[in-house]
N, C-alpha and C positions, 0 to 999 in steps of 0.2 A: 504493500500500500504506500504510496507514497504521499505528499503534503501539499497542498497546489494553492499557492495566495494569485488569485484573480481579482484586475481591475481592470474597468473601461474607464473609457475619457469620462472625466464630469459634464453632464450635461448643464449648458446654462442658463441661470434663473432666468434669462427674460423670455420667457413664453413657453408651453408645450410642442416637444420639438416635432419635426416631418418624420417620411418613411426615413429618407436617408439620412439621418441622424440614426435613427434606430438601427439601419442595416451597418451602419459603418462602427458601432462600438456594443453598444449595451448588447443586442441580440444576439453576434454572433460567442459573446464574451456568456452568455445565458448558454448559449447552446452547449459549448463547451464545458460551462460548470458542471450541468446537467449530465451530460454526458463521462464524465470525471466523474460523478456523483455512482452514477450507475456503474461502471468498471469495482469498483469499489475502495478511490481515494480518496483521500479525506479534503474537500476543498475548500476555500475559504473564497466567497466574492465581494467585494467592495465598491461599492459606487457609494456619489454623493453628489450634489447640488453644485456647482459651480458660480458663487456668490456676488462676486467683489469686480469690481469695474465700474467704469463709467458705462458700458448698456446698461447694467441694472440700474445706475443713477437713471439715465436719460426713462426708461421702458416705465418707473417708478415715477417720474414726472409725469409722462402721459397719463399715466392710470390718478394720477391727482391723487399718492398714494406717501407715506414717508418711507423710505429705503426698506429699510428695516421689515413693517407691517407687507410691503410688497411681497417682500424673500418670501417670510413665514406664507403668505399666502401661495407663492408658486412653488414653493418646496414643498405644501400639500397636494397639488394639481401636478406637481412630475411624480410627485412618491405614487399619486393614484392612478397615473397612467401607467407607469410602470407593474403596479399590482393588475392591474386591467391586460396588461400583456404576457404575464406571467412571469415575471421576471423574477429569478429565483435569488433575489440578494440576500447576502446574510448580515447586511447592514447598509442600510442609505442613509450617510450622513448628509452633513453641512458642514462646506469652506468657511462656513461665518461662525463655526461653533467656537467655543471657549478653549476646547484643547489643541485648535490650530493657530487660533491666534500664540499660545503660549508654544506650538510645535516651531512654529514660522521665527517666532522671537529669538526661541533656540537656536536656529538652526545659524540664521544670519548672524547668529554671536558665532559661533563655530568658525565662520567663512572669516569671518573678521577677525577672530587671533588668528586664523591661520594665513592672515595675508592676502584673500582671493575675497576682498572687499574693500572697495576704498569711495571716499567721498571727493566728490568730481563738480567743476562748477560744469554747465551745458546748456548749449541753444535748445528752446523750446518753443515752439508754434506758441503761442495765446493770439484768442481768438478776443477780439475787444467788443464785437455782435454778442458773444456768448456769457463774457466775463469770465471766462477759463482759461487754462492749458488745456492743449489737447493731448490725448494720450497716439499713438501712431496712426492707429489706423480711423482717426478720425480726421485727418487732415488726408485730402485730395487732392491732386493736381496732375501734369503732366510728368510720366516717368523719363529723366533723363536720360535712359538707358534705352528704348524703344520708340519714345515721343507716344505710348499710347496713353488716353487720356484717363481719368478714373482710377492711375495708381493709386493706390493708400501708400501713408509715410512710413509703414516695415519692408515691403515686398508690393513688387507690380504682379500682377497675377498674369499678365499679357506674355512677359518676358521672363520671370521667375527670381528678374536679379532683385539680391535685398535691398533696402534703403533707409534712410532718415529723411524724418522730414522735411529738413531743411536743403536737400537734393531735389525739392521736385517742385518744376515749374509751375510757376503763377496757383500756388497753395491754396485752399479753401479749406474752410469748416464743411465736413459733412452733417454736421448737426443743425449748423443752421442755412449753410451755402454760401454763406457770406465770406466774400474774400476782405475783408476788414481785417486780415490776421498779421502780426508783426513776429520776429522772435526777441526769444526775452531770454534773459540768464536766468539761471535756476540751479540749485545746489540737489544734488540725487546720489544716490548708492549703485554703487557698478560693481557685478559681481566681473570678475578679471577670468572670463572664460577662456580666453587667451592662452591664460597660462596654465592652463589645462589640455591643449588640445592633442600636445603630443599622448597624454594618460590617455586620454578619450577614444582616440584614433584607436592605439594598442589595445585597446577593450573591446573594442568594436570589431574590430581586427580577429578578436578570439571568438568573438558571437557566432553562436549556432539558433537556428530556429526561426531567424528572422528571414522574410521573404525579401527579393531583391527591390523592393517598392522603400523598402526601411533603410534596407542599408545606404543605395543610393540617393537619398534623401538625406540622411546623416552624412556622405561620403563629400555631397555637394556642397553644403554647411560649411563644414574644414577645407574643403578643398581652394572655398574663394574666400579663405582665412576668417577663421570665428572671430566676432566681435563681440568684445565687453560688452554688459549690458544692464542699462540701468533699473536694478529692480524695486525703485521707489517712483510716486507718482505724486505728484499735486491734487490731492484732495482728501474730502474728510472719510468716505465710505470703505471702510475694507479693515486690517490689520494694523494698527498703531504701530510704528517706526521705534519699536522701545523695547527692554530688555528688565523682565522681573520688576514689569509695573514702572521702571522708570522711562519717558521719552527721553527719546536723545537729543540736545540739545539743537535748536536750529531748524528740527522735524517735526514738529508738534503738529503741525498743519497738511502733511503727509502720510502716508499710509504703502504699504507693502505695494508693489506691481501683482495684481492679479494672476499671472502666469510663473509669478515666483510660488504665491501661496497655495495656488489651483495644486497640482501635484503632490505636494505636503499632506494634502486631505489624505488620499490615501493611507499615510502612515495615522495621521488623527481620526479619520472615521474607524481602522483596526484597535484603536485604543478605545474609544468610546464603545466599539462593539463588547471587547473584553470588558470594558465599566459594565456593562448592562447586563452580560451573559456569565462574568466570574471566569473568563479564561485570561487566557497569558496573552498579550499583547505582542510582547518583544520576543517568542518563542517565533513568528512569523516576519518580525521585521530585522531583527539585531542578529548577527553569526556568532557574537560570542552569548549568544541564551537558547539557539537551540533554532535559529533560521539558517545555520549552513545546509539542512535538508531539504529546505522549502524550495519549489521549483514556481520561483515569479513570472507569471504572462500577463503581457500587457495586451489590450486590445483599445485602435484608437483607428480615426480617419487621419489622412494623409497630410493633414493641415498640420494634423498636432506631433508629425515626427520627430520635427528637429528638437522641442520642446525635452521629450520623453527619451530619446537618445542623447542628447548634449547638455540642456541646461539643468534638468532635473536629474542627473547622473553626476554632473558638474558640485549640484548643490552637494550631492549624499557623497561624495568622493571627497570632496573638498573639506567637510566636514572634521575628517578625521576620525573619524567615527566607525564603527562596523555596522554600518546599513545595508541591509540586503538592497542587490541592484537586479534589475529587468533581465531572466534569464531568456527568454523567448517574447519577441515581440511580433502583434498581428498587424498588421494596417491596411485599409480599406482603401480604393479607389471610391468617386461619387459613386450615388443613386442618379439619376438623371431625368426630370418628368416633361417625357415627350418630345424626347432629344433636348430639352432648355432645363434653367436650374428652378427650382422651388421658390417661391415668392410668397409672403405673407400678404404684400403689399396689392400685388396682381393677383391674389385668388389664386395662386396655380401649385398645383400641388396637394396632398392630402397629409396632413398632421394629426401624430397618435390620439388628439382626444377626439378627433373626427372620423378616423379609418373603423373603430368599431360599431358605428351607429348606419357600416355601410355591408361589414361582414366580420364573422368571429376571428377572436383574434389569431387561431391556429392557420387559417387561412393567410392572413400575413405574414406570419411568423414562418410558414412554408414559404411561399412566392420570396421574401425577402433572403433565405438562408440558399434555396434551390437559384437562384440567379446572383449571389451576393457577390460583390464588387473587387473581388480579390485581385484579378489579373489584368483590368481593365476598368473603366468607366460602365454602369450596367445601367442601361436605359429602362424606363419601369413606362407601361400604358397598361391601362383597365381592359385591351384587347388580350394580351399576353397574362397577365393575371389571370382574367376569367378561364383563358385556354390552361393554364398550368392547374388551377384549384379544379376545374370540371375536368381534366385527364387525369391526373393525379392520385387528387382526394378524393373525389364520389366516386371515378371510376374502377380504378385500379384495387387501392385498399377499400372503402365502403361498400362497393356491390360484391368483393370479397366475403368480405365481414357477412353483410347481408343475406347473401345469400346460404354459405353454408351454417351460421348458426339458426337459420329460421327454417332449414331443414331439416336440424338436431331436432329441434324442438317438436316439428311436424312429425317427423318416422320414428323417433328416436327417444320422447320421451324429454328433450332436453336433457338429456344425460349423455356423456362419454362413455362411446358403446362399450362393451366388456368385452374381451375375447370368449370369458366363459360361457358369456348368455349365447354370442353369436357366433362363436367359433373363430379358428385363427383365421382363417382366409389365407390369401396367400402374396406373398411381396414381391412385387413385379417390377417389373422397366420400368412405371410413372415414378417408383417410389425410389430405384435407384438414382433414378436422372432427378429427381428433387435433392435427395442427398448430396449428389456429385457437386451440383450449383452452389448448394448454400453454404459448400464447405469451404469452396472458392471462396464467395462473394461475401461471407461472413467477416471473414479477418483483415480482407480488404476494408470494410465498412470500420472496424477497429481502427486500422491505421489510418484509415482519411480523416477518425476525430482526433486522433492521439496527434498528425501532425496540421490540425486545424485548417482542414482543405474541408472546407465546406458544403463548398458546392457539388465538390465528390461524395459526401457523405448523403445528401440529398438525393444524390443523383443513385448510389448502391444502395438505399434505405428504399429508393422507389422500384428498384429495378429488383431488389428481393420479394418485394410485395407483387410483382408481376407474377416471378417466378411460381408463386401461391396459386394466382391464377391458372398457371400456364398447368402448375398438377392437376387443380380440378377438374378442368378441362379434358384432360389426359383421362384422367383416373375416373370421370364421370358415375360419380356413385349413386345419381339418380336413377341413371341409367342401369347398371347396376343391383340397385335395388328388386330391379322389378324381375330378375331371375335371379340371385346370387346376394342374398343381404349379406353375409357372413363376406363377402368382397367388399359390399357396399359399406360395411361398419369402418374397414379399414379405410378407406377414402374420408370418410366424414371423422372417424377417430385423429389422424395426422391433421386433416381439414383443421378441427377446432384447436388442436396446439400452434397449428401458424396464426391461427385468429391471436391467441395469446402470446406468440414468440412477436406478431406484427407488433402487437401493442406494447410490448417491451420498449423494440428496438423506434418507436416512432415517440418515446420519452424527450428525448431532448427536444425535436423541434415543436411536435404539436404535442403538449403535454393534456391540455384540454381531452380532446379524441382519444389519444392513448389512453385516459382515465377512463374514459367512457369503456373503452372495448373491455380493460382490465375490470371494470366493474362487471360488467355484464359475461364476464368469464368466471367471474366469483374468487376471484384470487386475490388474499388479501394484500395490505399498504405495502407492508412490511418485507412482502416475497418478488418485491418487483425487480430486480438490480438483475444487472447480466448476468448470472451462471452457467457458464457454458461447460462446468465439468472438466473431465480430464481427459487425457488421451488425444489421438489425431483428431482433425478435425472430422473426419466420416465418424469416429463414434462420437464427440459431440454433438453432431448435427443429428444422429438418431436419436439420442438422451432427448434434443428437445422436440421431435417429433414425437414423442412417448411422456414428455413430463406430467402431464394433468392425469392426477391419478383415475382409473377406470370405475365409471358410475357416479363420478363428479358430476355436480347442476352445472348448467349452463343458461343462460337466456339471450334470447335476440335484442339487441340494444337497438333504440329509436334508431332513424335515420340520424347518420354520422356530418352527412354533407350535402346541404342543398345545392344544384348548381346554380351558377351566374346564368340570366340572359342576358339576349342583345339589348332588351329596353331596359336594364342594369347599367349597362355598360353607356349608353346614349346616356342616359339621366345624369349619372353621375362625372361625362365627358364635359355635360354642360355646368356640373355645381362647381366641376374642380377645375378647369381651365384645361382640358383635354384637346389635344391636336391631332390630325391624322387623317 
């Protein structure tokens, strides 16, 4: 059994996010847990709220709202989206909580004896429309490096090269548009990533697990020379610039860079989970108390690499400290709606607390894991949806399901035939070539979650549930029945263990449905988790062809999946800004 600390990217307070937020961290990071859950390691997942910034200022203005009362309010509308998706965390904190503030105070004292912090005077955008400094990426202008227009002051997203503000032609507020903006001096804390980068590199350098999306992302970083970075900001919302209650002088009016503190949750939502639950905290995050076992995966979108590879490795390295660091990291390309990006603003797009008022959430959570964004950019329309969820889910597995446990029921008594009542029958070609496949395509399905290939797991999770069919079909026990029960038991006998081995192996993605099918198999909470026994894989794959014990209840569970139509699909092209 091994130890597994899982985290996604923090989702941030200002709003309930879209699909491709959900596809790029928290779901695929769910799936996983889940799936590590059922192997049978012991896993630990983490997420939390993403607090502190000026959106949350600006999002909390709009709503005519004080910072603070906002948070509290969107940190209950992502925790209940998140329970609404089924999102198996074992703690959803908040960046704004009390043990990160004191994590964050920590940690920048650490940086700062050891040298790899210093206070720096620096030109800063202030917008005089606004009455602020602006933080980077709210200053706009043209990129001097492409001349395209709508760079933000970190990174042009046209051209990829970084930047500062103060590089980019004829600057504006994106807050208010107003080009009224001057730069102004301002004294900040610069974490000296610099002098880091040769440690970084070499670390990176030894990384296993990471896909080429990660590393090159991290390799680009260094490669066009990391720059220090300031991780304090001009304003009042977020972490206090101070150490054991006392500010530091000159900072009182200042507060932590959100993307300094963002990251740290992590280690502080692991600790408040331990406050709440009575475990060990630092068994998971520190090597000298018992995390040199734990094997850390990160899961985030592509935005947030450099972040999670360089500055947040930077902090915990630099610390001096023994903080466990990121053993395998995931990262997502976009979701894409209808070849263009997600818009709150334009209506375009479908966001989590909207997608279930349209279909259950197992239904997303399939389509989002079965096309997820790993290799590329993954375009999402309500066309391809409805084709994946009605080929997939009603057809495939549910008219499985359907069918043979409502013929248990019908010839059978709802019971798992017995050999003694019916006799042994006899084991044929349907039942060898069932075995022959699933002994394949079983450990395959293993290693596409063990090395977070998702989409491949989807893809052998559905193409096993085929195989189910492809026995029925073969094995035709209806057919069957009506000369030879004692054949026909054995078809429906295997038949009702795939019903149950389906509903195992469809835990991670669609946990909903899987409960369903494992209720209506009558197998209790507690018996769900893979066991595949011992031996080669042909005699594991008979063990679970045979597991339900003989004259076991069964019953036919409700319809599993309704399908989409095309006046579904119309309606909803219209509510959500659909093209095509």
């Amino acid at each position: 059994m091994a130890r597994i600390l899982i985290t996604s990217a923090l989702p941030y307070i200002n709003g309930v996010k879209h699909l491709g937020n959900l596809a790029g961290s928290m779901l695929p990071a769910d799936v996983y847990a889940r799936a590590m859950r059922l192997l049978g390691h012991e896993v630990l997942y983490i997420c939390a709220t993403d607090e502190h910034g000026t959106p949350a200022e600006l999002a909390a203005a709009d709503a005519g709202m004080a910072v603070a009362d906002y948070c509290d309010k969107m940190h209950d509308a992502q925790r209940a989206a998140g329970a609404d998706f089924k999102m198996s965390y074992d703690y959803f904190g908040r960046s704004s909580a009390l043990s990160n503030h004191e994590m964050t105070q920590h940690l920048a004292h650490m940086l700062e004896t050891n040298g790899l912090i210093e206070e720096r005077v620096s030109e800063q955008v202030y917008s005089n429309a606004d009455g602020r400094f602006l933080p980077d990426r709210y200053v706009e202008g043209t990129c001097p490096n492409c001349g395209a227009d709508g760079a933000r002051g970190d990174q042009c997203d046209s051209c990829g090269k970084l930047l500062d503000p103060a590089d980019l032609i004829e600057p504006y507020s994106a807050v208010s548009g107003s080009k009224d903006v001057e730069i102004r001096q301002t004294n900040h804390l610069y974490l000296k990533q610099s002098d880091m980068a040769d440690r970084l590199r070499a670390w990176i350098d030894k990384a296993e697990g990471w896909p080429n999306l990660a590393k090159s992302i991290a390799y680009k970083w260094l490669d066009e020379g990391l720059h220090d970075r300031a991780i304090t900001r001009d304003m009042k919302w977020g972490i206090p610039v101070a150490y054991k209650g006392v500010p530091r002088p000159g900072f009182e009016d200042k507060v932590f860079y959100v993307w300094f503190d963002a990251p740290i949750e992590y280690i502080s939502a692991t600790k408040d989970w331990a406050d709440a639950t009575g475990h060990d905290w630092q068994s998971w995050w520190r090597t000298d108390k018992g995390a040199d076992d734990v094997t850390y995966v990160e899961f985030m979108g592509k935005d947030n690499v450099a972040f999670h590879t360089l500055s947040f490795p930077t902090t915990l390295i630099g610390s001096g400290e023994p903080w466990k660091l990121v053993d395998r990291l995931k990262a997502f390309n976009w979701v894409t709606w209808y070849g263009g990006k997600f818009s709150t603003s334009q209506k375009r797009g479908v966001f989590m607390d909207q997608a279930l008022d349209l279909a259950p959430s197992d239904y997303w959570r399939w389509h989002l894991t079965a096309n997820a964004p790993e290799g590329a950019d993954a375009g999402f329309t309500f066309e391809d949806f409805a084709a994946r969820i009605n080929s997939d889910l009603a057809n495939v597995l549910g008219n499985f399901v359907n069918r043979i446990t409502k013929y248990c029921v019908g010839k059978f008594d709802g019971k798992v035939p017995c050999p003694k009542k019916y006799g042994g029958g006899e084991w044929g070609k349907p039942e060898d070539t069932l075995v022959a496949e699933l002994a394949e395509r079983l450990p395959k399905l293993i290693a596409y979650y063990e090395a977070m290939e998702f989409r491949k797991a989807a893809s052998e999770t559905r193409a096993i549930w085929a195989t189910g069919n492809e026995y029925l079909t073969e094995a035709a026990p209806w057919s069957q029945y009506k000369t030879d029960i004692d054949q026909a038991a054995i078809g429906v006998r295997i038949g009702l263990n795939l019903v149950a081995f389906f509903g195992v192996i469809a835990q991670p993605i669609i946990p909903d449905a899987a409960g369903k099918i494992l209720d209506a198999m009558h197998i209790p909470k507690d018996n769900r988790t893979w066991k595949f026994g011992e031996g080669d894989w042909n005699e594991r794959v008979k063990a679970i062809l045979d597991a339900l014990p003989h004259g076991h209840e069964i019953s036919a569970p409700e319809v599993l999946f309704t399908k989409i139509e095309d006046a579904d699909i119309e309606e909803w092209k219209q509510r959500f800004g659909g093209e095509g």
